[in-house]
C-alpha positions as CSV (number, residue, x, y, z in Angstrom):
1,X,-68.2,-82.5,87.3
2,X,-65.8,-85.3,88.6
3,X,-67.2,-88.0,86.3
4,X,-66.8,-85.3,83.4
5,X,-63.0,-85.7,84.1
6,X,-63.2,-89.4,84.6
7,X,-64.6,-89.7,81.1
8,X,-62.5,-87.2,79.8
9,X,-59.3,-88.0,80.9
10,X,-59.3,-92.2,82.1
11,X,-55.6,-92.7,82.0
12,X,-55.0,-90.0,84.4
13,X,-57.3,-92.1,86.8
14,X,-55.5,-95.7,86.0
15,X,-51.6,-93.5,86.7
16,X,-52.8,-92.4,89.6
17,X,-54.0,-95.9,91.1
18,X,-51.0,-97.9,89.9
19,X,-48.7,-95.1,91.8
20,X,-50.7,-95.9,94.8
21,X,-50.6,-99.6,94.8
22,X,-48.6,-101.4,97.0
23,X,-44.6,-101.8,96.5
24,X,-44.4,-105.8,97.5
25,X,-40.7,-106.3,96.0
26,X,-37.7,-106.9,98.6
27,X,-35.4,-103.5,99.6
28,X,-33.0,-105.4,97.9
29,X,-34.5,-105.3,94.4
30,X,-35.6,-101.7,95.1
31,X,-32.1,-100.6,95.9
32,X,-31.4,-102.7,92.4
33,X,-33.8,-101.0,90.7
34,X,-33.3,-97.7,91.7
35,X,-29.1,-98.1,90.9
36,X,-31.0,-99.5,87.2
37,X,-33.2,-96.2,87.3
38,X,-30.4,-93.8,88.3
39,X,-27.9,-95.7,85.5
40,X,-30.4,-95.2,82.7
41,X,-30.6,-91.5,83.9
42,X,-26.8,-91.0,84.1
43,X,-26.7,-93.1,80.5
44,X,-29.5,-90.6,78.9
45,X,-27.9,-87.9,80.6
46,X,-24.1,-88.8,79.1
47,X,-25.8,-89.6,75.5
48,X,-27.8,-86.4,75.8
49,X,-24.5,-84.7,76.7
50,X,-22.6,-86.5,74.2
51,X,-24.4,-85.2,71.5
52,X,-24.7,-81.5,72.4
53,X,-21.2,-81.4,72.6
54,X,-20.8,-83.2,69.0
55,X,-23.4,-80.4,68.1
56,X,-21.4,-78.0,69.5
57,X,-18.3,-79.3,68.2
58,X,-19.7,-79.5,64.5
59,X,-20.7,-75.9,65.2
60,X,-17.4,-75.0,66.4
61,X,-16.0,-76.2,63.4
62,X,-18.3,-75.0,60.7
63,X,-17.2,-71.6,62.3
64,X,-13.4,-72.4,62.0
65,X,-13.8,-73.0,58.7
66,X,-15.7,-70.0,58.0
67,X,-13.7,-68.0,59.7
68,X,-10.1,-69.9,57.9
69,X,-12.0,-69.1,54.8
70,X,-12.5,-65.4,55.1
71,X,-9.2,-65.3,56.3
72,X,-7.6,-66.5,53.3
73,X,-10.1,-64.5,51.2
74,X,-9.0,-61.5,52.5
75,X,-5.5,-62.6,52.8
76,X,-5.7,-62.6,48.8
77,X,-7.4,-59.3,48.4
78,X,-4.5,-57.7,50.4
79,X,-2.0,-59.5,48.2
80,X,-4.4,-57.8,45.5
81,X,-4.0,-54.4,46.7
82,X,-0.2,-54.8,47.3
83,X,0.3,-55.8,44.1
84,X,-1.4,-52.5,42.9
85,X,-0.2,-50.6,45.3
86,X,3.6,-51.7,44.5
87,X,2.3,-51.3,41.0
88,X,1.7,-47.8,41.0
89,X,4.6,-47.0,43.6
90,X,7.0,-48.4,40.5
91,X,5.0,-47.6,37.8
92,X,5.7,-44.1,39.7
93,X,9.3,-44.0,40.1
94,X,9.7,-45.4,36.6
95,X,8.1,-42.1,35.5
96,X,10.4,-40.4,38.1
97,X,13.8,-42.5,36.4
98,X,12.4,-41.2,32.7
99,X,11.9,-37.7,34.1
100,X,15.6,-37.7,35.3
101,X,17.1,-39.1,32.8
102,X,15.5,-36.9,30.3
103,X,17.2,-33.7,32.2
104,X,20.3,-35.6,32.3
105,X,20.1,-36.0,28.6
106,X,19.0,-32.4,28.1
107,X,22.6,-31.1,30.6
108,X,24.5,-33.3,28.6
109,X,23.7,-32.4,25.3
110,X,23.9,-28.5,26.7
111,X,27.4,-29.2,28.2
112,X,28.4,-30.9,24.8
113,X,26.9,-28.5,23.3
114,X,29.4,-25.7,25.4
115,X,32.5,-24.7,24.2
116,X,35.4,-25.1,26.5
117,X,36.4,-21.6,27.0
118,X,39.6,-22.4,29.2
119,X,41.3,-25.0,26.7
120,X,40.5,-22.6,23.8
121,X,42.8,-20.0,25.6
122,X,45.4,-21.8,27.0
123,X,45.8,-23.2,23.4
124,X,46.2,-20.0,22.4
125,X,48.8,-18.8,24.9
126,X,50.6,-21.8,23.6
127,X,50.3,-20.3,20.1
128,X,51.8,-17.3,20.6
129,X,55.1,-16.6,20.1
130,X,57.2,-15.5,23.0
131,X,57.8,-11.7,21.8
132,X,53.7,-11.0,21.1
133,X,51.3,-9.9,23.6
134,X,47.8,-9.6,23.3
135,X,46.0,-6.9,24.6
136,X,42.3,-7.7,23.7
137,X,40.1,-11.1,23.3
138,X,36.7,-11.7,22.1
139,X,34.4,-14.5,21.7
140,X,31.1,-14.9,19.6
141,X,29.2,-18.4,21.1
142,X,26.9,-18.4,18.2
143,X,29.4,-17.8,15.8
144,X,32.1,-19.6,17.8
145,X,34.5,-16.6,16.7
146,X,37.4,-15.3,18.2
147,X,39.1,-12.0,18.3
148,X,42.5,-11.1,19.4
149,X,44.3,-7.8,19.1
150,X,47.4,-7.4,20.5
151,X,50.9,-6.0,19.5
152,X,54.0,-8.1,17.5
153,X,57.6,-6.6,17.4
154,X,58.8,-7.8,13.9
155,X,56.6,-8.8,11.1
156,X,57.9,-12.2,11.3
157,X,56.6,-12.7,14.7
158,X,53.0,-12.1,13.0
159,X,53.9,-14.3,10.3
160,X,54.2,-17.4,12.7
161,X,51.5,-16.8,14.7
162,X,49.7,-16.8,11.5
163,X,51.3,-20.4,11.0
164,X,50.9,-21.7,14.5
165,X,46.9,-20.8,14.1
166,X,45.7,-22.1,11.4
167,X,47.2,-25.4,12.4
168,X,44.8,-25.5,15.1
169,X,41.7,-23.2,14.2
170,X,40.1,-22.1,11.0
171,X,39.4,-19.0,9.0
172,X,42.5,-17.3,10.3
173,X,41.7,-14.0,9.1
174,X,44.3,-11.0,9.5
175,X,43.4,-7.7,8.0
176,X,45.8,-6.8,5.1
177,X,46.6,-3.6,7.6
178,X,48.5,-5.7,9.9
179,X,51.1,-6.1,7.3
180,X,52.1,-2.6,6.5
181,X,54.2,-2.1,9.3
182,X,57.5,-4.0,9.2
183,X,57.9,-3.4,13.3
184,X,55.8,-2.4,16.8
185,X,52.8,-4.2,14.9
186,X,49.5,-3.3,16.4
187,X,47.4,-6.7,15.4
188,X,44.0,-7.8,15.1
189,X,42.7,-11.4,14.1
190,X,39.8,-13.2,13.7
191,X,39.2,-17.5,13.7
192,X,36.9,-20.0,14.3
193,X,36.9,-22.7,17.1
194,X,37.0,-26.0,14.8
195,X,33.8,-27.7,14.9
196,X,34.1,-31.2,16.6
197,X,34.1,-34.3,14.0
């Protein structure tokens, strides 16, 4: 069986007589050579070194700039979303603004639409003459109407109220009865608020 391996496997046979020659160089050159042997091994070593750390670095790297990349994808999708998201938030209050401004619009026109009640009156208390009182007044919005009834102690006193209205409303109407009496007149008149021009 040994000369099976012999045949089989003759280097093995020639490594292992050369290891067991004889070593005939000086301790000098051994120590040499062994400094040569352990410098080759610290060179392979560094080399070997060397380029697992450029490997590692180029890793490293390719990861950075993965990484940077996704980074600045995702930077731009959130500027994206923002964007839409500040969209709708004006697109929002816009609607909002139009809403508000449309019930402003509808209280103005109402309030434009409104008489002013208190200016009506105190330009009629200004009307009157100093000697007639009125005892009753009425007001029609959708006909903007008034009616007054109230008492005049001389006929004349009628007579410039009569003046003093029509300057300042229209379709002064007194009924024909208010002019019987020529003193202690019980009145009654009806007008119209000019419209605005």
């Amino acid at each position: 069986m040994r000369c099976l391996y012999l045949i089989v496997l003759p280097w093995d046979w020639l490594f292992a007589a050369l290891n067991k020659m004889i070593n005939l160089l000086p301790p000098q050159q051994k120590a040499e050579l062994g400094r040569e042997e352990k410098w080759k091994l610290i060179l392979i070593l560094g080399i070997i070194s060397l380029i697992f750390f450029l490997y590692l670095s180029l890793i490293l790297l390719a990861l950075k700039i993965y990484i940077s990349s996704e980074l600045e994808s995702q930077k731009i999708l959130l500027g994206i979303e923002e964007k839409k998201f500040k969209a709708s938030e004006i697109q929002e209050f816009q609607k909002k603004v139009v809403a508000l401004n449309q019930n402003l619009s509808k209280l103005d026109s109402f309030y434009r639409e409104q008489t002013d009640l208190t200016n009506i009156i105190e330009k009629i208390s200004n009307l009157l003459p100093s000697e007639v009182y009125l005892t009753n007044l009425s007001w029609q919005k959708e006909t903007s109407q008034i009616g007054l009834s109230g008492s005049a102690p001389l006929r004349e006193n009628l007579f410039e109220l009569k003046k003093n209205l029509e300057k300042d409303f229209e379709e002064v109407y007194f009924p024909a009865s208010n002019w019987v009496k020529p003193k202690d007149i019980d009145f009654s008149v009806t007008f119209k608020v000019k419209s605005p021009k």
